[in-house]
DSSP file (Angstrom, degrees, kcal/mol; ACC not computed):
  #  RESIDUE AA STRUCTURE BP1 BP2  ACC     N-H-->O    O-->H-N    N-H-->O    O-->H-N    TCO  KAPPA ALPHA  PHI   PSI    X-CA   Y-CA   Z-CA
    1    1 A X              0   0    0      0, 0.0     2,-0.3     0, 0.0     3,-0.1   0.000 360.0 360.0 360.0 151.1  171.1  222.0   37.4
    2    2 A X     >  -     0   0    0      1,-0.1     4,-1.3     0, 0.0     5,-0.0  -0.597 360.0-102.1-110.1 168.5  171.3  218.4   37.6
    3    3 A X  T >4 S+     0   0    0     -2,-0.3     3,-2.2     2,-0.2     4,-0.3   0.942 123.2  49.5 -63.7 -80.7  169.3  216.0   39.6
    4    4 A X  G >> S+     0   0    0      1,-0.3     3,-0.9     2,-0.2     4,-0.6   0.765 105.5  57.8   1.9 -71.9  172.6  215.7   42.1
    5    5 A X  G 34 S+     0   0    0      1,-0.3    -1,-0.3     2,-0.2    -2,-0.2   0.658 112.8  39.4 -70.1 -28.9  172.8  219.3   42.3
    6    6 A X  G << S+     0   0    0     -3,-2.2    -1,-0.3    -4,-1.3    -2,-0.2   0.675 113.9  44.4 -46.1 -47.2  169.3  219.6   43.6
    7    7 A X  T <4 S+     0   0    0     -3,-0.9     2,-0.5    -4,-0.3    -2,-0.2  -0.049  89.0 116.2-113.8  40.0  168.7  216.9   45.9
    8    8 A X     <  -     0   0    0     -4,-0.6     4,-0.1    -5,-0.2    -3,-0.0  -0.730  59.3-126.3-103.4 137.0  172.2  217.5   47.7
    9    9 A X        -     0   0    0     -2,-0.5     3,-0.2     1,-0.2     4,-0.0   0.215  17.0-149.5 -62.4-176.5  172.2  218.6   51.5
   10   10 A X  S    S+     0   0    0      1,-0.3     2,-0.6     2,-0.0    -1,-0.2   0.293 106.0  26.7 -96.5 -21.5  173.7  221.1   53.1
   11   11 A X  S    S+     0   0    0      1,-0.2     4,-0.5     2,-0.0    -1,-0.3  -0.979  70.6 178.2-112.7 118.0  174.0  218.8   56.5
   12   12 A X  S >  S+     0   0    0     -2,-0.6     3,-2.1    -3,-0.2     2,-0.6   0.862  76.9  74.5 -97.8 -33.9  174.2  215.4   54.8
   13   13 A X  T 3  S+     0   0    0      1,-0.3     4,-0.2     2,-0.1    -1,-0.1   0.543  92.4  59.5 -35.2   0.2  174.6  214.0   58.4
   14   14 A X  T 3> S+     0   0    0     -2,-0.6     4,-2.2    -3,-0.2     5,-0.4   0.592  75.6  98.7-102.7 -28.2  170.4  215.0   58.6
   15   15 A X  H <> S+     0   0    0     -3,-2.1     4,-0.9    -4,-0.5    -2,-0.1   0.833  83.3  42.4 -29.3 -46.4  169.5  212.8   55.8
   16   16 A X  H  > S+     0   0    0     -4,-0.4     4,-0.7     2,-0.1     3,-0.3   0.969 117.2  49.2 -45.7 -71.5  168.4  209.9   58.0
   17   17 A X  H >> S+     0   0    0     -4,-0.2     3,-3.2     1,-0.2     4,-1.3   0.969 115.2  44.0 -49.9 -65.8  166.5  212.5   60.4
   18   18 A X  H 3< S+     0   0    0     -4,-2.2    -1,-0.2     1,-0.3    -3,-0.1   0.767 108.4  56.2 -78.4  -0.8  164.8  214.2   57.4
   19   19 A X  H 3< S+     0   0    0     -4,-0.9     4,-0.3    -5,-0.4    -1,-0.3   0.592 107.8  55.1 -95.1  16.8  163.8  210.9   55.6
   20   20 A X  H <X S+     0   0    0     -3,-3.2     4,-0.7    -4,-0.7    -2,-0.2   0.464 111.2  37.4 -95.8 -26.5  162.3  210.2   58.6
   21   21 A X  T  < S+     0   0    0     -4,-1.3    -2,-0.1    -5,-0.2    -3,-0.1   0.133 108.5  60.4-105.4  12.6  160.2  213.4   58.7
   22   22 A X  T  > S+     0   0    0     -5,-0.2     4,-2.3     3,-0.1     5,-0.2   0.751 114.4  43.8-100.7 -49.9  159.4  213.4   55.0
   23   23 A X  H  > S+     0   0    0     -4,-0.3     4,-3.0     1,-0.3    -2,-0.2   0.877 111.5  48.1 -58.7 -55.1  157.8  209.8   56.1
   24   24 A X  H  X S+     0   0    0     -4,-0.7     4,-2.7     2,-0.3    -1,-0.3   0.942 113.4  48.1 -77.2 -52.2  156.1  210.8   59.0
   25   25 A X  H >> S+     0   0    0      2,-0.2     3,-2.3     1,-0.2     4,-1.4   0.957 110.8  50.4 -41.7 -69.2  154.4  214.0   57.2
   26   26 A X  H 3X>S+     0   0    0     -4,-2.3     5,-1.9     1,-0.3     4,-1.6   0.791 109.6  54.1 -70.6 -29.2  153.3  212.1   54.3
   27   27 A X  H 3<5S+     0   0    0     -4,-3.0    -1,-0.3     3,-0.2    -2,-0.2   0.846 110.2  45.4 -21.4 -59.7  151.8  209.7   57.0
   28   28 A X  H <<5S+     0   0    0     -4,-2.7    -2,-0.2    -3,-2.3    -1,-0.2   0.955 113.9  45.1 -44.9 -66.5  150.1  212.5   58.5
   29   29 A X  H  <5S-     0   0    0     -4,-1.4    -2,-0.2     1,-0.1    -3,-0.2   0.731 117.0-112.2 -70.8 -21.5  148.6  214.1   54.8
   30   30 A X  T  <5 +     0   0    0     -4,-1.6     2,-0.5    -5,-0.3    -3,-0.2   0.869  63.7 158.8  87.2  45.2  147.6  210.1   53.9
   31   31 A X      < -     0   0    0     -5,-1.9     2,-2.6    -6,-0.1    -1,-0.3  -0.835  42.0-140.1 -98.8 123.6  150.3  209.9   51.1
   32   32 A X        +     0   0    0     -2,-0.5    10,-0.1    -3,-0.1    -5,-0.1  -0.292  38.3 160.4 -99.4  78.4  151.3  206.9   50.2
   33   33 A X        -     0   0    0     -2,-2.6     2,-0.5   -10,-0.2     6,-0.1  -0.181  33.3-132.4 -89.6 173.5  154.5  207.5   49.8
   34   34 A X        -     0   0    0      1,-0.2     3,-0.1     3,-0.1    -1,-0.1  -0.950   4.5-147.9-119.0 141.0  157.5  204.4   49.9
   35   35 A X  S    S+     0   0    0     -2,-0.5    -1,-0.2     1,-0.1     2,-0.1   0.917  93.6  24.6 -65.9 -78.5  160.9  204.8   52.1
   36   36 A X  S    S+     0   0    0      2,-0.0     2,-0.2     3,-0.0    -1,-0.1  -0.292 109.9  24.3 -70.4 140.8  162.5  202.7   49.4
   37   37 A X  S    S-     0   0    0     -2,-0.1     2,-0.4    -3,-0.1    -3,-0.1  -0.610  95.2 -15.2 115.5-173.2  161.6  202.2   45.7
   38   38 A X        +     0   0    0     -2,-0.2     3,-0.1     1,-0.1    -2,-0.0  -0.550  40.3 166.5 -60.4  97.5  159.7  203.9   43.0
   39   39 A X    >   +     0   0    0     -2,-0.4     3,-2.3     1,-0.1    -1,-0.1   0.435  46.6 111.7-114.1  15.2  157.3  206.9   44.0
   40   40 A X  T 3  S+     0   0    0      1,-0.3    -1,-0.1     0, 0.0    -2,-0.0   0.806  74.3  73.8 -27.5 -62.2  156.7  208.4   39.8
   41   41 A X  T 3  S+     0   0    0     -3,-0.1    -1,-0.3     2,-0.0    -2,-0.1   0.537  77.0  94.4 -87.6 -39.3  153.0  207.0   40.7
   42   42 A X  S <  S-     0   0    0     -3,-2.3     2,-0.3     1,-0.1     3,-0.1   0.248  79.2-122.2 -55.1 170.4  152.4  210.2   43.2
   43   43 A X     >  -     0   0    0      1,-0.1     4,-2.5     0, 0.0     5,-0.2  -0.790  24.0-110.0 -99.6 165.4  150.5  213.2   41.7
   44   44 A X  H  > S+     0   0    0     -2,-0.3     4,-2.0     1,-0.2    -1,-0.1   0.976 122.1  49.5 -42.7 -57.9  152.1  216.5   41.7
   45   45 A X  H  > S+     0   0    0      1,-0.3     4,-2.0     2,-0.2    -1,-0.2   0.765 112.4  47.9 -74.9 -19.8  149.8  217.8   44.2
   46   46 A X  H  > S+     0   0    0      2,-0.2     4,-0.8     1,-0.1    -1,-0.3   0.863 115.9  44.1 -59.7 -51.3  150.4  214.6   46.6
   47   47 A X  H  X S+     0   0    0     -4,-2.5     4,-1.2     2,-0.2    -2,-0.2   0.913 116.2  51.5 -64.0 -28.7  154.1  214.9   46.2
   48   48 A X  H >X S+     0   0    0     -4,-2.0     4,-1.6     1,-0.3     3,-1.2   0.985 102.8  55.0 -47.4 -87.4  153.8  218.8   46.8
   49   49 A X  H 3X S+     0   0    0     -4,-2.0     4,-0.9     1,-0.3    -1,-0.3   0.263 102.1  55.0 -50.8   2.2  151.9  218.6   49.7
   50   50 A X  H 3X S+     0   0    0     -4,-0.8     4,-2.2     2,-0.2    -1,-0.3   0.829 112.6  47.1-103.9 -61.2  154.5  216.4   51.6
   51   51 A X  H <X S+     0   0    0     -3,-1.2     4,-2.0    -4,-1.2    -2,-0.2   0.928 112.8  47.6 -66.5 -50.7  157.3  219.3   50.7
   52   52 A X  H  X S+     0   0    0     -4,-1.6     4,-2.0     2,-0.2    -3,-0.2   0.998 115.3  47.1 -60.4 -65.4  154.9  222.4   51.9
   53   53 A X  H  X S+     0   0    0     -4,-0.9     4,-2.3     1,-0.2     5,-0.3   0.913 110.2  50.7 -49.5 -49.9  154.1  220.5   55.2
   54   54 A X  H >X S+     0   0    0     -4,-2.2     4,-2.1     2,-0.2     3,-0.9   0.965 112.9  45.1 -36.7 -89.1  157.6  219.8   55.6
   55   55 A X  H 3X>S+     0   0    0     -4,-2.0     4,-2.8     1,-0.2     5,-0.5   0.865 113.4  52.9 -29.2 -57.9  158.4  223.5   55.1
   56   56 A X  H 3X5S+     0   0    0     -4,-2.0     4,-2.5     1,-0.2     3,-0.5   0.889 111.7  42.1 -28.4 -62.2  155.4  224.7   57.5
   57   57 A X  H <X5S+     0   0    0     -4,-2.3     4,-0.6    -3,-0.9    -1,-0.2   0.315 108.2  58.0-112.9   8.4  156.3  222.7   60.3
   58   58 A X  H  X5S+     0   0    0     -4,-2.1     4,-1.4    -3,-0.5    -1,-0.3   0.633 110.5  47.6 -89.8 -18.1  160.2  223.4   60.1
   59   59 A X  H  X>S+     0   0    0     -4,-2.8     4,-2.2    -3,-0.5     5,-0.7   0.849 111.5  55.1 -95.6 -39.5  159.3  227.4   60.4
   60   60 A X  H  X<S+     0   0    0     -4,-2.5     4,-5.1    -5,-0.5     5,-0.3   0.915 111.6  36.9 -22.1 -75.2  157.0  226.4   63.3
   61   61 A X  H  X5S+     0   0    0     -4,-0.6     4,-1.6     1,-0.3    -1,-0.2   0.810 115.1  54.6 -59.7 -27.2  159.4  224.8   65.3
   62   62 A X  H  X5S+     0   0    0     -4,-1.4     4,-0.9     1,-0.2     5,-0.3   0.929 117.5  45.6 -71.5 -32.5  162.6  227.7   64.1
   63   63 A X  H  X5S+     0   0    0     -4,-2.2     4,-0.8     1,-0.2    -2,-0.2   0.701 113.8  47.4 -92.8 -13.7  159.6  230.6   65.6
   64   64 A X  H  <XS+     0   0    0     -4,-5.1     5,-2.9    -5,-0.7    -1,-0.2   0.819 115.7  39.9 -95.1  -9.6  159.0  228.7   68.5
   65   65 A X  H  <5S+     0   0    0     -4,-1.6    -2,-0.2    -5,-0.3    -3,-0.1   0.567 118.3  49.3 -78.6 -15.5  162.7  228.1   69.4
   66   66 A X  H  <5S+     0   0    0     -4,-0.9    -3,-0.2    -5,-0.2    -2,-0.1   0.870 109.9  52.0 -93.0 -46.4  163.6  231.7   68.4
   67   67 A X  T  <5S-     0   0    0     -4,-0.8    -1,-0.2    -5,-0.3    -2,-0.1   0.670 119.7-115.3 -56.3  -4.5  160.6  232.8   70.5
   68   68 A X  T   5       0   0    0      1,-0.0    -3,-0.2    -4,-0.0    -1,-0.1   0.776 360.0 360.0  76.7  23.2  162.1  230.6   73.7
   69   69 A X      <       0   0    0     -5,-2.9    -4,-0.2    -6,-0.1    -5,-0.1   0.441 360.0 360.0 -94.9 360.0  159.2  228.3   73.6
């Protein structure tokens, strides 16, 4: 698989919205991540935790909309 083939969307019309919530997580976890530019600098486990939260708090929100909350 190629780098393309990886970081390609299934909605690319959410690309905005989710580089907006990749921001806002690593904001949260204290990551110092950059919208634009260079982030090589992160550690795995920095870069990680930004992708796991992300996942977490997208099955939140799908089991509290499937529960009618």
């Amino acid at each position: 698989m190629t780098s393309n083939q990886t970081s390609k969307m299934e909605v690319p019309q959410a690309k905005e919205a989710m580089d907006k919530f990749k921001m806002e997580v690593a904001s949260e976890l204290g990551v110092p991540l950059k919208n634009k530019g260079y982030n090589g600098d992160l550690t795995s486990s920095q870069a990680g935790s930004i992708g796991g939260e992300m996942v977490r708090q997208m099955i939140k929100r799908q089991e509290e909309e499937m529960s009618g909350r």
